[in-house]
N, C-alpha and C positions, 0 to 999 in steps of 0.2 A: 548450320542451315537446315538439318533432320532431326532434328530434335536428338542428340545423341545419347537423351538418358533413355528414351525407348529402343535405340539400335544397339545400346551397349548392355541390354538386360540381361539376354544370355549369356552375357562374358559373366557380368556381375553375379549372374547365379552360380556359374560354373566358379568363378572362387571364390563363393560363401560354401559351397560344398567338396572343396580342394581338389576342383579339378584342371588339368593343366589345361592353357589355353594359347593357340597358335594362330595365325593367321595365312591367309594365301595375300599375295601382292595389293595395296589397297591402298586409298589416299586416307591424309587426315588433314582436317581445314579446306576452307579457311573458318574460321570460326570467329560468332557474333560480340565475342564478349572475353575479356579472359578468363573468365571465370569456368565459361564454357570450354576453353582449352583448358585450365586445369582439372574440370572432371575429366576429360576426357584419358586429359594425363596418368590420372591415378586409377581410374577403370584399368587403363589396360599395362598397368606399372607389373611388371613380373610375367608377360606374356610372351611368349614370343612373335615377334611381329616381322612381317616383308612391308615392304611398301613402296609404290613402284613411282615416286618420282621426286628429284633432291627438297623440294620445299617441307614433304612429309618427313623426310629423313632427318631434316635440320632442326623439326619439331623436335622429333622422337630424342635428339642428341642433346635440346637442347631442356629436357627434361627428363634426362637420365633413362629414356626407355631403348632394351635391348630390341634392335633391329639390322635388318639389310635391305638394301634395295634390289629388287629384280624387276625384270617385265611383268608386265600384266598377264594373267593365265589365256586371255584371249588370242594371245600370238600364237596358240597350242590348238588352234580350232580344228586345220589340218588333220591332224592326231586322230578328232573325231567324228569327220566328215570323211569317206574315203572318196577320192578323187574330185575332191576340188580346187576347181582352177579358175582361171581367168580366161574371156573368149579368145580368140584372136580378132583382132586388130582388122576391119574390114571396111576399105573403101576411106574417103576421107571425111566425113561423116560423122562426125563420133557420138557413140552412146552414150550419153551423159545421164547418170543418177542424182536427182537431187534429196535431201531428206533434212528438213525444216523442222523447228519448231522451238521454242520459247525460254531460252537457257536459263537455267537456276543464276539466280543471280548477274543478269544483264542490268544494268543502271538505265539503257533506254532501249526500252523492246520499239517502241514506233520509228526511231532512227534505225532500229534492226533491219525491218519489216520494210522500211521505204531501199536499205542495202540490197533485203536478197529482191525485192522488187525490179530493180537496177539491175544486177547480175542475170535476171530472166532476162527481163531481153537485151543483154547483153550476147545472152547464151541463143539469142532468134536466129535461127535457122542449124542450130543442129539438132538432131534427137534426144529431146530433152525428157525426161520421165521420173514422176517420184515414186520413193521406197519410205518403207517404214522399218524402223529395229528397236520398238519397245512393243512392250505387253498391252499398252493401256492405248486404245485407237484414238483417243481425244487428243492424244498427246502430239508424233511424228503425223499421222496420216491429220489428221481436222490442220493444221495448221500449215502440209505443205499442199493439201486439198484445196484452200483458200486463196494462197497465195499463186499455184499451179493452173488450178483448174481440175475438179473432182475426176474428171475421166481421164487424165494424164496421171493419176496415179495408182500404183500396183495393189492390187484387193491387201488387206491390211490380215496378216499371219500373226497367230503368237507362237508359232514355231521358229525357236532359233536359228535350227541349223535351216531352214527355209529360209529363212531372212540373209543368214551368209552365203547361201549357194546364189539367192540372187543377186547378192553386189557383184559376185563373178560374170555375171553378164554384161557390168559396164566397162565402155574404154575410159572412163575417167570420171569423178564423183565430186560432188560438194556434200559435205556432211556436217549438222550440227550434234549428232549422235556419238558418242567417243569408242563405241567400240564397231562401230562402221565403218570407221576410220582404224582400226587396228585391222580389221578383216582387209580393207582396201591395200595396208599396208601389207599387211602376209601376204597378199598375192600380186604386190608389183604395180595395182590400180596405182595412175596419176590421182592427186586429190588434195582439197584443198579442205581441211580443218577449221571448220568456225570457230572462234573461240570469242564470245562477247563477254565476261565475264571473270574477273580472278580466279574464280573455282574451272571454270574451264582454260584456261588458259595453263593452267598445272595441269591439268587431266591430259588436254590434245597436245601438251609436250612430252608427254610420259607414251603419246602413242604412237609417236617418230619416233624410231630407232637411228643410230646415224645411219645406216645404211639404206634410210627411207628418202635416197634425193628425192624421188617425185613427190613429196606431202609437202605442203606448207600449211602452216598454223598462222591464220587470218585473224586480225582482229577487226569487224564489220564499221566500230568507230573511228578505224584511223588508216584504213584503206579502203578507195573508190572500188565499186563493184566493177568499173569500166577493167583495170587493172587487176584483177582475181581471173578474170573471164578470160582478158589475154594472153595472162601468162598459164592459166590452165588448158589453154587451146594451140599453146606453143609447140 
């Protein structure tokens, strides 16, 4: 889906020039074509690779590449944030984070887009407010801008750890972003995981831990927003 002969150049250079090559936790797939999983295979054949969730792992086994799986390095934000938390919990009201926008590989964005539509005012009458957690503003802010309403949403940061100190201010999030939903999940946030797509649907299962009861991994075609809303406000 990224063109992986441009994101695997630097591997590919570092061993034309023998140098060793490692990875931190990472997906691999789904991929367009086999052809495109076999480069990928042999780019990083002799690397040492993590990869943080079983569909990547089953690749890597099933194409002889050395790997393990672990978490995502974003459960490790803590580490680099000193004293971030989550708020406490105020009044019955809840502050709810939304953060929209247009998942790589969704089969029908306008059935997406009429879901989280549904889910707003499912969610009418709590305190409802969007965030953004990428770099690129057309991306999270333009699309939950639209569907929100531009002034219900948080000025758009390309600062990271900005972007995770502010999920700590929600009592409970929806998120189409996968490490918004790690941050949610490192600090205890209820949340629910959109996943419209087989490439996210690997991603936002890789960013439940089991110890994340309060996450669910949504998928926006085969569950009503009526039902995401409810059981996020349970």
């Amino acid at each position: 889906m990224f063109c992986p002969d441009y994101y695997l150049l630097p591997v590919l250079a570092a061993k034309e020039a023998a140098v060793s090559v490692s990875s931190a936790p990472i997906g691999l797939g789904p991929f367009n074509a086999p052809s495109e999983a076999a480069f990928v295979a042999a780019a990083l054949r002799g690397s040492e690779l993590a990869v943080r969730d079983a569909g990547s792992l089953a690749f890597c086994r099933e194409h002889g590449l050395t790997a393990q799986q672990a978490l995502d390095d974003g459960f490790r934000v803590a580490e680099l944030i000193p004293g971030l938390a989550r708020r406490p919990v105020v009044g019955n009201r809840r502050k709810i984070g939304v953060c929209i926008y247009r998942q790589h590989g969704d089969p029908n964005w306008p059935q997406t887009k009429r879901w989280w539509s549904g889910l707003l005012s499912a969610l009418r009458g709590q305190d409802v407010s969007g965030f953004c957690f990428h770099s690129e503003p057309g991306l999270d802010y333009g699309t939950t801008a639209e569907l929100l309403g531009d002034g219900r949403v948080a000025p758009w940061t390309g600062d990271w750890k900005e972007a995770a100190t502010n999920v700590g201010g929600f009592d409970a999030m929806i998120s189409a972003r996968y490490h918004a939903v790690v941050v949610a999940n490192t600090l205890g946030i209820p949340n629910i995981a959109v996943a419209a797509s087989d490439y996210y649907r690997a991603k936002m299962t890789a960013a439940k831990r089991p110890q994340d009861h309060l996450c669910r991994v949504v998928n926006p075609h085969s569950e009503s927003p009526e039902e995401s809303a409810n059981v996020l406000l349970f």
